[in-house]
C-alpha positions as CSV (number, residue, x, y, z in Angstrom):
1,X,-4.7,11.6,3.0
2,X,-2.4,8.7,3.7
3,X,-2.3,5.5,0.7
4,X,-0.8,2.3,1.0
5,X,2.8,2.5,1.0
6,X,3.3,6.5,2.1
7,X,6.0,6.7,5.0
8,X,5.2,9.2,7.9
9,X,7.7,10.8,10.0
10,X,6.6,11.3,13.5
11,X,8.6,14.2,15.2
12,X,8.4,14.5,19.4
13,X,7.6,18.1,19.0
14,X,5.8,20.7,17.0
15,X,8.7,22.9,16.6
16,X,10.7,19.8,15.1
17,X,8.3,18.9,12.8
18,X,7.7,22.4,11.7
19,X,11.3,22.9,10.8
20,X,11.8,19.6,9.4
21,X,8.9,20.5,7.0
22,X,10.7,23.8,6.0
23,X,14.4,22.3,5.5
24,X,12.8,19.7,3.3
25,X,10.5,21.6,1.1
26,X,13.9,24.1,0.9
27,X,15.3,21.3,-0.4
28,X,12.6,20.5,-3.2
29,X,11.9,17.3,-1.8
30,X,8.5,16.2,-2.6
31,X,6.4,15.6,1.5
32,X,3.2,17.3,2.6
33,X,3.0,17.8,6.5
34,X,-0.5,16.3,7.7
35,X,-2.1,15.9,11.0
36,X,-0.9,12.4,12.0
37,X,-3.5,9.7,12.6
38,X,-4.5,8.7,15.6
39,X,-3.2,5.1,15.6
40,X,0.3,6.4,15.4
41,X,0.0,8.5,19.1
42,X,2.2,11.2,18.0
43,X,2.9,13.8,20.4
44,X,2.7,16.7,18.0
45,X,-0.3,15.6,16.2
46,X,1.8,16.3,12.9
47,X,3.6,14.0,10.1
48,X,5.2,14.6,7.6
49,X,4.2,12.1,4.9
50,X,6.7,10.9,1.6
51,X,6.8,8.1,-0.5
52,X,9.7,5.2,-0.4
53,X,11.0,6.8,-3.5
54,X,12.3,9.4,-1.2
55,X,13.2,7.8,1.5
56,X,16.7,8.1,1.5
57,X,16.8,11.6,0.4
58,X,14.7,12.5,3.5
59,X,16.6,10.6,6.4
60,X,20.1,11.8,4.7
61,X,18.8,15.7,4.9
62,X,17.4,15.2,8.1
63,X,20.3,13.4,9.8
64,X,22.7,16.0,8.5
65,X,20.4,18.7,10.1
66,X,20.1,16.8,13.5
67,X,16.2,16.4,13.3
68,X,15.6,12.8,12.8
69,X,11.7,12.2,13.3
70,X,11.0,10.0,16.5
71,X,9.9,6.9,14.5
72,X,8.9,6.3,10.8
73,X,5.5,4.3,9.7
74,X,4.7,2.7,6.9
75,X,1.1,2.1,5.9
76,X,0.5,-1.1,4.7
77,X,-2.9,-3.3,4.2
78,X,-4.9,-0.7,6.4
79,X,-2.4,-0.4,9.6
80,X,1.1,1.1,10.5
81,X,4.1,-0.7,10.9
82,X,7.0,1.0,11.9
83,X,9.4,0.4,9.8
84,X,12.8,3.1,11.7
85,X,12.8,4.1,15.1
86,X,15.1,6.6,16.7
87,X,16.8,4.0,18.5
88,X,17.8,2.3,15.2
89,X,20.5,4.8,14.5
């Protein structure tokens, strides 16, 4: 389940996701991958969700593995912005 204020990493592929999950959770970093809502159109159907308190921790381990997600959403007052695309690196 997503609240107000989670962050959800949308990966391009099944494969990324799935090891993104893996490096992160090797890393103690506290996520849950979920099936990603349908607003969002991911391609993988999968997110990995975290809170803002992590943020930084999770785009620093997954730039330094080369698996940045595809774009980042935030919920907020029942919709998704997105709030860090690929293309803002």
């Amino acid at each position: 389940m997503v609240k107000e204020g989670h962050l959800l990493a949308v990966f391009n592929s099944t494969h990324r996701v799935m090891k993104a999950e893996s490096i992160l959770k090797s890393r103690g970093l506290q996520m849950l991958l979920i099936p990603a809502p349908r607003q969002l159109k991911a391609d993988c159907g999968l997110a990995i969700r975290f809170t803002e308190e992590n943020r930084d921790a999770v785009m620093q381990t997954l730039q330094q593995e080369n698996l940045l997600p595809e774009f980042i959403a935030r919920l907020t007052a029942g919709s998704y912005e997105t709030v860090w695309g690929s293309n803002d690196q």
